[in-house]
N, C-alpha and C positions, 0 to 999 in steps of 0.2 A: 783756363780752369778745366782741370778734366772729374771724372769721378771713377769709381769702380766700374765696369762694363760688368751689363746684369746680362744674362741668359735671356733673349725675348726671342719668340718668332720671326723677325723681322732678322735678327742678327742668324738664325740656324737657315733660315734661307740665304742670306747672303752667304754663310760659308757654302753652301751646299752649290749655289751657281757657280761660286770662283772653281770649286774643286768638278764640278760637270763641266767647265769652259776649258779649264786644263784636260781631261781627259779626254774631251774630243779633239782639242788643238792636237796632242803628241797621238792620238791614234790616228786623226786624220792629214797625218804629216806628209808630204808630196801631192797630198789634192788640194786642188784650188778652195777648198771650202773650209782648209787649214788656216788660208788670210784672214777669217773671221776672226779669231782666235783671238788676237788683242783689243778687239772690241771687244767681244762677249765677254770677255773679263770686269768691263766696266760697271755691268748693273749688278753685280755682286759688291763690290768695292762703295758703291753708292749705297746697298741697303745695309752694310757693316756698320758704316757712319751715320746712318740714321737712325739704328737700332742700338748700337752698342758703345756710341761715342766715340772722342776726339782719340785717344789714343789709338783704338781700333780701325781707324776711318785710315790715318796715317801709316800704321802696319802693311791694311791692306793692298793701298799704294804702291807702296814699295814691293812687298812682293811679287802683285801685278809685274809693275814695271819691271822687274829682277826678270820676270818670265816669259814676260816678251822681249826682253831684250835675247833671252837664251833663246825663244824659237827662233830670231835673227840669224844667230852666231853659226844654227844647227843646219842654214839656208834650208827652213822652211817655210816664211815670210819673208816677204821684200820689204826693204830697208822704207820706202814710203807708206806701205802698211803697218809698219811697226811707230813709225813718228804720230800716226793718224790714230795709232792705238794709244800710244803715250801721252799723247793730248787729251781723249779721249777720257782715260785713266787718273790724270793730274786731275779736271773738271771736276768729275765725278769724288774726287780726294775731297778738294776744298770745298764743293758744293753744300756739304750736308755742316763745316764747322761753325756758321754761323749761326745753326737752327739750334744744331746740339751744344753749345755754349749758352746760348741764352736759355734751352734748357734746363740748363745746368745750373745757370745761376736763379733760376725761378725755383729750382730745388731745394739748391740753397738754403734761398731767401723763406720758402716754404718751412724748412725744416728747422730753419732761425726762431722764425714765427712760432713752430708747434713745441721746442721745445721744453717753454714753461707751461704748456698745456698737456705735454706726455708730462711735468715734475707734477704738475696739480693731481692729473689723476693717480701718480704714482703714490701721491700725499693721501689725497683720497681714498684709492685702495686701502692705503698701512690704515688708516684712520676707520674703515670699515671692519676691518679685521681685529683689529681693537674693539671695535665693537661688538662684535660677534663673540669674541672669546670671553669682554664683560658680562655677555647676555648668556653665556654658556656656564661660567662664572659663578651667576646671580641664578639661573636654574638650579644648578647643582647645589648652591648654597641650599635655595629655596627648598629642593627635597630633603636635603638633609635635619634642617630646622624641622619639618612638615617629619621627617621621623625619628627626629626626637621628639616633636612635641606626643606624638603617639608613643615614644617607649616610657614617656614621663606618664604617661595616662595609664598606660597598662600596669606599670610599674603603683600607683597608685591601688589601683584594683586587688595587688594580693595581699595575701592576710601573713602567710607562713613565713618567718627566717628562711626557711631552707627554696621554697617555692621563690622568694625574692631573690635569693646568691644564684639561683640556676638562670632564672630568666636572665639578671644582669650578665653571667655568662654570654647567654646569646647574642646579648646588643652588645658586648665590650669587644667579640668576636666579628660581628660585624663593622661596628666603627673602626677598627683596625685592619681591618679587611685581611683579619685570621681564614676565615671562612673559602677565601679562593685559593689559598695556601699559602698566603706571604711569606716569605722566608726570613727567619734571624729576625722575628719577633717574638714575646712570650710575654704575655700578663698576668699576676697576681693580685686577687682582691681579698685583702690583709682585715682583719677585722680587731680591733680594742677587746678584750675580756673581765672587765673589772672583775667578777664576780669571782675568778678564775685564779686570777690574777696573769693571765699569761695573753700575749698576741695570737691570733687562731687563722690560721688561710682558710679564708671562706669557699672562693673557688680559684681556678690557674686555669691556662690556658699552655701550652706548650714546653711544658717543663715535665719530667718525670719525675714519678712520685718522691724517687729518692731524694733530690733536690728541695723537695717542698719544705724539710724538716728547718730549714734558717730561716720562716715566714713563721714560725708556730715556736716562739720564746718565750719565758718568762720576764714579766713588764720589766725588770729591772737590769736583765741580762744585755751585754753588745751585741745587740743584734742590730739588722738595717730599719728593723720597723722602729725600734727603739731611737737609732739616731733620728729616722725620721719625726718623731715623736716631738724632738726639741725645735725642730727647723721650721715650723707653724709656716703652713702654704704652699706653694708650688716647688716642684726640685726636681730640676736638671743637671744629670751630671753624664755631659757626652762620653767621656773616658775615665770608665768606675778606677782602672789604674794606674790613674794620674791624681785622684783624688788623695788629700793626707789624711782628712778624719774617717776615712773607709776602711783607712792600714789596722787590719784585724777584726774585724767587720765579717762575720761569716756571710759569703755566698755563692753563689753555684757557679761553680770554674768557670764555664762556658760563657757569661755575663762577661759584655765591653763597654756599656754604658747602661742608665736608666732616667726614668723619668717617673716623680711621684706626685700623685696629685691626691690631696687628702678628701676626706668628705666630712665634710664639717657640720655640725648640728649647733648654732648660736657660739661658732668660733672656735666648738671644739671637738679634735679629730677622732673621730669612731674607728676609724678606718683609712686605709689607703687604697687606692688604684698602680698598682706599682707596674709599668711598662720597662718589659727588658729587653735589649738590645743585644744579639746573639751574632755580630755580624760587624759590621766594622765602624761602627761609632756616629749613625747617620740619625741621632734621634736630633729635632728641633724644636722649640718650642711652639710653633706656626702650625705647626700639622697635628698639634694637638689641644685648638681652639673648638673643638665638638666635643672632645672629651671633659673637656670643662664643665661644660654645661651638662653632660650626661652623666659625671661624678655630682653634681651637687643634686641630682633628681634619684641616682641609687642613695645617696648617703640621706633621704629622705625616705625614700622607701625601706630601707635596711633600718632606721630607729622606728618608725612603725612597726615593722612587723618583728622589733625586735622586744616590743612592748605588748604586741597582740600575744608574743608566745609566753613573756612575764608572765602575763596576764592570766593565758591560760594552764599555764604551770604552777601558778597559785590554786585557781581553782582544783585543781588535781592534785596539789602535791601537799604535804602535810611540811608546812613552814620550819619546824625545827627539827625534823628529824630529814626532810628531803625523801619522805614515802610516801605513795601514793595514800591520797584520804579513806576514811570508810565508803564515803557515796560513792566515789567512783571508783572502790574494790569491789563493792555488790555488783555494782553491773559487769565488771567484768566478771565477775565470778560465776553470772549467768547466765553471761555469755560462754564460757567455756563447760557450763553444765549441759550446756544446748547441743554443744557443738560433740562432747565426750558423748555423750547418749546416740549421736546420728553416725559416729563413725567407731560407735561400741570400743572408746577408746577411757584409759583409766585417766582419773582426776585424782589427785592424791590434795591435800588441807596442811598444814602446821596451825597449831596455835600456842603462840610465846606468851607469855605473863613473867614479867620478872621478879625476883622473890625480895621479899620484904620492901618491898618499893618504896613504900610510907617511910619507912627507917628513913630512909636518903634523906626525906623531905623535913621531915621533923628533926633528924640530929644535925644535918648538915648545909638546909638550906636549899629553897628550890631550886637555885643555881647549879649546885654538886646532883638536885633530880634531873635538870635537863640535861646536862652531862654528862650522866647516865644514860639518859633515853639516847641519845646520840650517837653513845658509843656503842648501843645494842644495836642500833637501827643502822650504822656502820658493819657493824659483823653478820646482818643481814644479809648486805647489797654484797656482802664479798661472794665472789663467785656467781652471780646471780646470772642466769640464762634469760636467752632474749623474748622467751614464750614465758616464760617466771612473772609472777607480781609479789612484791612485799612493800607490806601495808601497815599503817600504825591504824590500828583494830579500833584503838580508844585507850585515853590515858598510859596505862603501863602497859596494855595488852596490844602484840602483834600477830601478824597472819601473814601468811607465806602460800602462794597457792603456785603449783606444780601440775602443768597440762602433761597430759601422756608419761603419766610416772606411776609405778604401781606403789600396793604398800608398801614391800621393802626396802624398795629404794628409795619410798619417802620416809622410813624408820630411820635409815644409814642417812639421809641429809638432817634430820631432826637431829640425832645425836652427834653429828659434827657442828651444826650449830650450836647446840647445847654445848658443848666443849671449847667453841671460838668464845662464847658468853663469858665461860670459867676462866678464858684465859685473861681476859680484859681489864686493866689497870686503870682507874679514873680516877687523875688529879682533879681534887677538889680543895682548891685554896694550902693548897701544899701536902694534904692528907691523901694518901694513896686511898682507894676503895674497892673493894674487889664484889664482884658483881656476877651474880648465880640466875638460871632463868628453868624454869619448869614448862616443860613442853607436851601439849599432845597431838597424834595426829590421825587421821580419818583420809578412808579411801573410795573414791564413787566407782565403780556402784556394789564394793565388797562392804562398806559398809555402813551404804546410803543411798537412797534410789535418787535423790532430791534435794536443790539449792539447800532449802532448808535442813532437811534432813542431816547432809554435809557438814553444815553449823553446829547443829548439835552434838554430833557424834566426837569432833574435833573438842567441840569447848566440854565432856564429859572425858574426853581422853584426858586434857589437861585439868579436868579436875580431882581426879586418880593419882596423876602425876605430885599435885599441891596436897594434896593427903595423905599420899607414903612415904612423904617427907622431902618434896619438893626438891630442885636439880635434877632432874631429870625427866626421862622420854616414855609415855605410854601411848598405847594406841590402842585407837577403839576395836571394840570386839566384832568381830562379824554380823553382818544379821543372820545368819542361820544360828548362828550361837547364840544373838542376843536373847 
């Protein structure tokens, strides 16, 4: 039995005397101390085969021998020094294979032994590592849960629609790990508009605006929010261009698959989480087992705060015309008396009344009055600027308040509304009705130092207007003139 011959000390000496025995045998060739030569070869040849095994032991032998026979041949050693060496050499050969055999086979038998105990720990190891990776696993799981259950808490905490779509933003950005720049992902968070009647993209994530326009449809139009709309649940579609009921289906070129997952309030969907795949079709269902859970805590926070702003848009808004109430057009309106006074800037007033208003109600029923009010309080809002408030004053009478506008230009926007009034057509029960409104208006501080003041001047302009025969636009007289 032999084995590999390993590198030891024992074996670099042994080569190192054979090759020091040869070089002094052929340098010291014709002196007497040349006959040593075939011996000195021996204790190399002996530490070969103790060190480095049976086949080695064997080699060395032979060369030996091979090289004392050549000092022979070269008559630098005498033919009994050379027998004395080759005996000498053979000894030394076979001396060491009994040791290194049994060796060998204690190796063997050794390594027989060990090697269900290197498969254990090899089992061992895979089995630790498995463990380690479950424990690494179950951390990551663990923070993940530990933040959502903080983006569900915080997400409780706000009040606003809008304050809600942005925050969700942040976390739908991070669950998707948008945030380190993932590539060839894009999300849209799709919201229901009954009121509207149309779908509205609440927020997006990785799309341009241009794009956005196929998330914002009318409820009834083929759109994707719309098919989704039918699919009640979860929806994965890894290749949007493999899909049939998608064929005409607007959406943004760029999209190779999606993934939508609804937010459901008592089973029914407000909204979607719609995840898009800009990249080559790698969406799974598995990788988006947190988004689950973090779609059903937005779609809880988004009908709160979509109720808090109901809410508070009742409180402010005048229910059938959709203007702001009296209460909270006085405050505004003194707030902007505050504000015109400290940056000496002009506040201009309208005040609408519309004519014959009782007629409506008495010949044709309050249904054909609010109909009316409606449609004035539409020709209001038209063109209405973002520092603008129009208000329903009370009953038939409205008000129009105009920050940083002087008189004339708030004369020139009274008689264009006065003229949108004239133009205004209301079916009522099949009877067309045509609809006139008498206007005054008042300008701070040309002719009003004060909230009040302002009121007044405004509601004596429109009463000027209703006494020279109403349809049309006056305005109040200066104070210097008054």
């Amino acid at each position: 039995m032999s084995v590999v011959p390993k590198f030891k000390p024992g074996g670099a000496l042994g080569a190192g005397l054979l090759a020091f025995a040869a070089l002094i045998s052929v340098g010291l060739r014709g002196w007497p101390a040349a006959n040593l030569g075939p011996v000195a070869l021996a204790p190399g040849v002996l530490l070969l085969g103790f060190s480095t095994g049976t086949m080695a032991a064997w080699a060395a032998g032979m060369a030996a021998g091979v090289f004392t026979v050549a000092l022979h041949l070269a008559g630098w050693v005498d033919l009994d020094l050379v027998l004395a060496g080759l005996a000498v050499q053979l000894v030394c050969t076979l001396f060491p294979l009994p040791f290194v055999e049994a060796g060998e086979a204690q190796q063997a038998d050794f390594d027989l032994k060990r090697r269900p105990l290197d498969a254990e720990r090899g089992q061992r190891r895979e089995a630790l590592e498995q463990m380690r990776g479950r424990a690494q696993a179950a951390e990551r799981r663990g923070r993940e849960t530990d933040a959502l259950y903080h983006a569900g808490r915080e997400i409780s905490k706000l009040l606003t629609l809008s304050d809600t779509l942005e925050f969700s933003r942040e976390i739908l950005r991070d669950t998707l790990h948008l945030a380190g720049g993932e590539a060839g992902l894009a999300f849209v968070l799709a919201l229901v508009d009954e009121e509207q009647g149309v779908y509205r993209m609440g927020v997006a994530e990785g799309l341009e605006m241009a794009h956005l326009a196929a998330f914002e449809q009318p409820l009834e139009s083929r759109s994707l929010c719309g098919w989704l709309r039918h699919k009640r649940g979860q929806v994965l579609v890894p290749k949007t261009a493999a899909e049939p009921e998608l064929k005409g289906v607007a959406l943004p070129p760029m999209v190779r698959g999606l993934m939508a997952l609804p937010l459901l309030i008592q089973d029914q969907a407000i909204g979607w989480v719609i995840v898009l795949d800009l990249g080559e079709g790698r969406l799974e269902a598995r990788d988006f087992s947190n988004l689950r859970i973090l779609c059903s805590q937005i779609a809880i926070g988004v009908e709160k705060a979509a109720l808090y702003d109901r809410l508070q848009r009742l409180s402010t808004t005048d229910g059938l015309t959709n203007l702001t109430v009296h209460r909270t057009f006085q405050a505004r309106l003194e707030e902007e008396v505050k504000r015109a006074e400290r940056y000496k800037e002009p506040l201009s007033l309208i005040m609408l009344d519309i004519d014959l208003f009782k007629r409506f109600n008495d010949v044709y029923g309050h249904l054909a009055g609010d109909a009316v009010l409606k449609a004035v309080a539409g020709a209001m809002k038209d063109g209405l600027g973002s520092s603008e408030v129009a208000a329903r004053y009370g009953g038939e009478e409205f008000a129009l308040l105009l920050p940083r506008q002087d008189k004339a230009a708030a004369m020139a926007r009274a008689e264009a509304l006065r003229l949108g009034v004239q133009a205004l057509r209301v079916d009522a029960a099949g009877e067309i009705l045509n609809v006139t409104a008498s206007l005054g208006v008042a300008t701070l501080p040309l002719d009003a130092m004060t909230k009040k003041g302002l009121l007044e001047a405004a509601d004596q302009a429109l009463y000027q207007s209703k006494k020279n025969g109403r349809n049309r636009v006056s305005g109040s007289p200066p104070l210097a003139s008054a």
